[in-house]
C-alpha positions as CSV (number, residue, x, y, z in Angstrom):
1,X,28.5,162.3,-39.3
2,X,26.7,165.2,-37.5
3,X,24.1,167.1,-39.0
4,X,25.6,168.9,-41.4
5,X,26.0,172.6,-40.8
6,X,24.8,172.2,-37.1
7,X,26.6,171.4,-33.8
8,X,25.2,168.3,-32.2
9,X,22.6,170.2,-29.8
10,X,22.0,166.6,-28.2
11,X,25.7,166.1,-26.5
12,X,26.1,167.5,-23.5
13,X,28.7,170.0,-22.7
14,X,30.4,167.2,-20.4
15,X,30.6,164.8,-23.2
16,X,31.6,167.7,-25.7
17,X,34.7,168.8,-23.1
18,X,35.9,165.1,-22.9
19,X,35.9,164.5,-27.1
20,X,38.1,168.1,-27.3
21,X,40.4,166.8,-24.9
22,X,40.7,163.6,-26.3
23,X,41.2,164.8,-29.7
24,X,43.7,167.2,-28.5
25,X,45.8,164.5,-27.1
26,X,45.7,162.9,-30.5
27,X,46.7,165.6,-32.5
28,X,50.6,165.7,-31.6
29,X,50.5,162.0,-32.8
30,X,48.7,162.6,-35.7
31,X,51.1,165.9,-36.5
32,X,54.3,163.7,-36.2
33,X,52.3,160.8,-38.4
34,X,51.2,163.1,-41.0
35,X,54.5,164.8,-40.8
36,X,56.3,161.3,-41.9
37,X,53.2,160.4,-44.6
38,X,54.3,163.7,-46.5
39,X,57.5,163.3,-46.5
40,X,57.7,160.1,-48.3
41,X,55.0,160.9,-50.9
42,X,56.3,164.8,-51.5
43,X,60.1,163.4,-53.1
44,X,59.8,164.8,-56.7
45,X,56.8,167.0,-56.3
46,X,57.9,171.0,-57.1
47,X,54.4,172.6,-56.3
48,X,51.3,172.2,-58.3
49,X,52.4,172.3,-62.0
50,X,49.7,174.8,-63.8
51,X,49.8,176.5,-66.7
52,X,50.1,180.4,-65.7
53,X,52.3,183.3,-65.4
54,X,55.6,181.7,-63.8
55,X,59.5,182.2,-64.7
56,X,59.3,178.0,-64.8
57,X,58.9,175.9,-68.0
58,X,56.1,173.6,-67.5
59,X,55.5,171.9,-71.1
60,X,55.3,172.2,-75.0
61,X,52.0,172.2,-76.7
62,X,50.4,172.9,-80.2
63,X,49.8,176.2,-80.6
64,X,45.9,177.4,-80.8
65,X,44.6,180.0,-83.2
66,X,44.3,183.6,-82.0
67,X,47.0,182.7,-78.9
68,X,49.8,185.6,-78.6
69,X,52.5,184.8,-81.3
70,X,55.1,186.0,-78.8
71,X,54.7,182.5,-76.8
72,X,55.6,180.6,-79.6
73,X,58.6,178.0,-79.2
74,X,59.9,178.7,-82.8
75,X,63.1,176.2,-82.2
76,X,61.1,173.6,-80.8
77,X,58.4,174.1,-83.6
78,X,61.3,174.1,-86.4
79,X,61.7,170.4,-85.1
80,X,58.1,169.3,-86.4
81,X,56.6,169.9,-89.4
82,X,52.8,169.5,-88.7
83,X,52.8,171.7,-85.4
84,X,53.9,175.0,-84.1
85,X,54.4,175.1,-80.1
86,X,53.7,177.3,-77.7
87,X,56.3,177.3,-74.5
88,X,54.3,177.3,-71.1
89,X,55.1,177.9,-68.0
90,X,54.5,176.9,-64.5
91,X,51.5,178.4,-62.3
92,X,53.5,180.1,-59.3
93,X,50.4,182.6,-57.6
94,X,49.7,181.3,-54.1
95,X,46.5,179.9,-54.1
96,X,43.8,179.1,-51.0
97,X,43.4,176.0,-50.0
98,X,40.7,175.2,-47.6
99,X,40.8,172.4,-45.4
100,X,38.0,170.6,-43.1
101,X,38.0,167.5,-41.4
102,X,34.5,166.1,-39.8
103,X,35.2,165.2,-36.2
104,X,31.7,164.0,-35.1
105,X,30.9,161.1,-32.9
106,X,30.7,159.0,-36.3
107,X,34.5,159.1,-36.7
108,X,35.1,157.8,-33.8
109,X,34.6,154.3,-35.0
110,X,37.4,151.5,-35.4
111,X,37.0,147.9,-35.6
112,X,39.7,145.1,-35.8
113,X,39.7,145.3,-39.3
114,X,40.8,149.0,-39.8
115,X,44.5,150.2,-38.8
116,X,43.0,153.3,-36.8
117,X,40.0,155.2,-36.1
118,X,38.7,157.2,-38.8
119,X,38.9,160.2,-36.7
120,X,42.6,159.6,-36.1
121,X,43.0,158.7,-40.0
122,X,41.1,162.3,-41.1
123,X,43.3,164.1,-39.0
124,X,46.4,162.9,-40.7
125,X,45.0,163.4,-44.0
126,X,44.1,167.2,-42.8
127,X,47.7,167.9,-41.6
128,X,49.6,166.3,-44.3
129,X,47.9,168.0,-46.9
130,X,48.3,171.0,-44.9
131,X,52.0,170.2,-44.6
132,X,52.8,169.5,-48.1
133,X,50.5,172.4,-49.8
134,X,52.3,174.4,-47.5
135,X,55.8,173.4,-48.6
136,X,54.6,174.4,-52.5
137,X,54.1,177.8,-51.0
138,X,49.9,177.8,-51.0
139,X,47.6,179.5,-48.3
140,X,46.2,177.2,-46.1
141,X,42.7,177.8,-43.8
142,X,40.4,175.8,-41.9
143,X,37.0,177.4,-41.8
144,X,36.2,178.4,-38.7
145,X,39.5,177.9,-37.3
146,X,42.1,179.3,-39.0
147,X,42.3,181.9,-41.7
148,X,44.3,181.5,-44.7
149,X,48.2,182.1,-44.0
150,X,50.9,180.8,-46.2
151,X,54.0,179.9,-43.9
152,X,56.2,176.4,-43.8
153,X,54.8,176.4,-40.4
154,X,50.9,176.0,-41.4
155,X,50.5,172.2,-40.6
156,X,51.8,173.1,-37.3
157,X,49.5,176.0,-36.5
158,X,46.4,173.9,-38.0
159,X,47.4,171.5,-35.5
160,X,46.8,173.7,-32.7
161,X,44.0,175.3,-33.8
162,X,42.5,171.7,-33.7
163,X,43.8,170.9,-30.3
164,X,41.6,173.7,-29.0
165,X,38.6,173.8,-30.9
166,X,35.6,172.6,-28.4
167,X,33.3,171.2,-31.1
168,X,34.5,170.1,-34.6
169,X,31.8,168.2,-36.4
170,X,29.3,168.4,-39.8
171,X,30.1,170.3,-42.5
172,X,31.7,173.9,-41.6
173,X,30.2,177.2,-42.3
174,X,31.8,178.8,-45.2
175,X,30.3,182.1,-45.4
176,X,34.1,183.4,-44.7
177,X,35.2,182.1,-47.8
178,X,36.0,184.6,-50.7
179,X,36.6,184.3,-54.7
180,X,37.4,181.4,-55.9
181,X,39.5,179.1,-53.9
182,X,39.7,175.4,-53.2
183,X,38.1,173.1,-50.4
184,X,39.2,169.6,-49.3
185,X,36.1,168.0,-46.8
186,X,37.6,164.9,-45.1
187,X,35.0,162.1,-43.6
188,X,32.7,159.6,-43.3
189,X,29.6,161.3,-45.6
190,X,27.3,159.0,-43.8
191,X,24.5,161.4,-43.8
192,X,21.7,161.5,-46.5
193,X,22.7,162.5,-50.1
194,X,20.3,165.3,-50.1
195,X,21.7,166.7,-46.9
196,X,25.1,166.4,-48.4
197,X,24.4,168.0,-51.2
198,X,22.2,170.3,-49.9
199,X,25.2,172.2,-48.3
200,X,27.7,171.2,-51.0
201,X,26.0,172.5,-54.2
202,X,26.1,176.0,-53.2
203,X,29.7,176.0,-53.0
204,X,30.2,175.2,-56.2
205,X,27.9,177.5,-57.7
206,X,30.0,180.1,-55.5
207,X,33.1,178.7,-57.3
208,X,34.6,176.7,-55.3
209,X,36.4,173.7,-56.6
210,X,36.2,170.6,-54.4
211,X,37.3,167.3,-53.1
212,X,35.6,165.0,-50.7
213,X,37.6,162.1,-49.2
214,X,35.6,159.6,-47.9
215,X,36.9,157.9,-44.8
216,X,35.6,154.5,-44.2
217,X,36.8,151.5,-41.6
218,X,36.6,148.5,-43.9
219,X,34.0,146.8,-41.7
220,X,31.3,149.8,-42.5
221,X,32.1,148.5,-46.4
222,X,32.0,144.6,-46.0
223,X,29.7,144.2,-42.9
224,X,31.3,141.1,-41.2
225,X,28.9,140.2,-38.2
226,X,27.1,137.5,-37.8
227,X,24.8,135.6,-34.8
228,X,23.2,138.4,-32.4
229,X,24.3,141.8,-32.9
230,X,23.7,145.0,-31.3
231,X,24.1,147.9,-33.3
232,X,24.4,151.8,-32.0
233,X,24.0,154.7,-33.3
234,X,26.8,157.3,-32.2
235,X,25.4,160.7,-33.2
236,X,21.9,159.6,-31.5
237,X,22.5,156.4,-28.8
238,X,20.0,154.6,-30.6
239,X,20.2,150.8,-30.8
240,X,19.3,148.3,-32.6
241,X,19.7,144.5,-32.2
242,X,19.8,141.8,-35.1
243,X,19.1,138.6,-34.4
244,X,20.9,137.1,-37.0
245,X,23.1,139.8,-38.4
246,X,24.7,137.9,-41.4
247,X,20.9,138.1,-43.3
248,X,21.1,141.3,-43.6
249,X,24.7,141.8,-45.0
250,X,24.2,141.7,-48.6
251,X,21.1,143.9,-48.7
252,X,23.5,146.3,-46.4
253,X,26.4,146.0,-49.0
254,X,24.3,146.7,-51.6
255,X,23.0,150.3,-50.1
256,X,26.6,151.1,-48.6
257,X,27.9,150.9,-52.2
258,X,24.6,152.5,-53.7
259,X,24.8,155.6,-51.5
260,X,28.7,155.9,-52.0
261,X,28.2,155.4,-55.9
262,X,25.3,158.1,-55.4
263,X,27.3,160.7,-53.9
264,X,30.2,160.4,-56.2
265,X,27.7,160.8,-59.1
266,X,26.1,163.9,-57.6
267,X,29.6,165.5,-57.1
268,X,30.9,164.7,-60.8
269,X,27.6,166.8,-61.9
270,X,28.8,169.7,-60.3
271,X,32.4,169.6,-60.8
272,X,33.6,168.0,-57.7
273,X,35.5,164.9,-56.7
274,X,35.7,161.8,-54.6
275,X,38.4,160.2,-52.9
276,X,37.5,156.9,-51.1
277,X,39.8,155.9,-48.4
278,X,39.7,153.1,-46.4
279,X,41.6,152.4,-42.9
280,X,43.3,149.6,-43.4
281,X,44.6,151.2,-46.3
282,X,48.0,153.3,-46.2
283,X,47.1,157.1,-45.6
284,X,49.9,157.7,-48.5
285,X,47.1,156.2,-51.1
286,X,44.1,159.1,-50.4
287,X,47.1,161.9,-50.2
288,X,48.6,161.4,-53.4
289,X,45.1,161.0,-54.8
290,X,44.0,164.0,-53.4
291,X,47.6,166.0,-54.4
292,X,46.6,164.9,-58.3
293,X,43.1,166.7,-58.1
294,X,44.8,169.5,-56.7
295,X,47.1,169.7,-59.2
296,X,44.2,169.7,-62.0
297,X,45.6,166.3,-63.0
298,X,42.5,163.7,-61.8
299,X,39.1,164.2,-63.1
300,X,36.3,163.9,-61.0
301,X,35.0,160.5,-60.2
């Protein structure tokens, strides 16, 4: 992951040109994939079931002191004797949904172990959530890249707006983003907790709600080298070479899982929530994850 909030100063414009290009070659794929993946997970989904002002029911529940008499279910209450009901129905308002995906250098990684790169697994994620939100009749925007529209067509546009953006890496800026809406971040988080968080906890205090899904190719969890190794860094082009790589894999596990643990700690403080995704898992998995803390049905973990 890049810096977060800054464009990676160090890549030349050459290298920055040839990534865009590459990415935008991907993205038609990745549109068609994402496309399929909501598809099959959307069957029996009808928006996001909230209680609010819609003509829909949504659910009985026990009636709280002090609530307008006028919503109370009196035929449905006449059927228990210890409760009175209240009828609710569904949430219908459009709502914003903001969506980011980190494309830094980072993402491009993809060993044998994982199905694809995480790069190519973010920006399925990104588009399928933008295609099912979409289909429930939210406002979808990209800071940065798109602003907010609600159409059937949204996953599409998004797709395009990707295809030609030069430089899509770190955390976005989000200065554009009004009232209280919601924000799904999609990567790798490999930077350091306080960096992360550093950008993070302001928009929750702005009221954002928010979701992090953590992208990760199995071998960045498990660490399976062994013998001599050489290991670079792809946001810097630093290297460094083990000599016997398999002594260092269990100290290496234990701070992968530390720093993961960490960040989904920090976020549960403020309201937030991880979803950890790996790519040799089905993309299906993190989008129906991420659809229930949408919904306000997952707590944060």
């Amino acid at each position: 992951m890049a810096p977060i909030g800054q464009s990676v100063e160090r890549t030349g414009g050459a290298e920055i040109l040839a990534r865009a290009k590459a990415r935008a070659a991907l993205v038609p794929d990745c549109l068609v994939e994402a496309r399929r993946i909501a598809n099959t997970v959307s069957a029996g989904w009808h928006g996001r079931r909230r209680r609010g002002i819609g003509e829909n029911f949504w659910q009985f529940r026990p009636y709280s002191p002090g609530e307008d008499m006028a919503r109370i279910d009196w035929r449905r209450s006449a059927r228990d004797d210890l409760h009175t009901y209240v009828r609710d129905k569904e949430w219908q308002a459009a709502h914003t949904v903001w969506l980011w995906a980190d494309l830094s250098a980072s993402m491009m990684y993809h060993s044998k172990f994982g199905q694809v790169s995480k790069e190519s697994r973010a920006l399925v994620l990104m588009l399928a959530l933008a295609e099912v939100l979409a289909r429930s009749g939210e406002r979808i925007g990209a800071p940065g890249l798109m602003e907010p529209i609600a159409a059937r067509n949204a996953a599409e546009r998004l797709a395009t707006a990707l295809a030609y953006a030069e430089n899509v890496s770190g955390l976005p800026d989000t200065s554009m983003i009004r009232g209280a809406s919601e924000i799904v971040l999609i990567g790798d988080f490999l930077d350091p907790l306080d960096r992360i968080m550093e950008r993070i906890a302001p928009l929750a205090r702005r009221g954002l709600r928010g979701t992090l899904i953590m992208v990760a190719d199995p071998a960045e969890a498990d660490f399976p080298y062994a013998g001599r190794t050489e290991f670079t860094d792809p946001e810097t082009g630093e290297k460094f070479t083990a000599g016997r790589a398999e002594v260092l894999a269990e100290e290496y596990r234990l701070a992968y899982a530390a720093n993961r643990d960490a960040l989904g700690a920090e976020l549960r403080h403020i309201g937030w929530s991880l979803i950890r995704h790996s790519t040799d898992r089905p993309a299906s998995e993190a989008l129906v994850s991420a659809h229930i803390y949408l919904s306000g049905q997952g707590s944060a973990r």
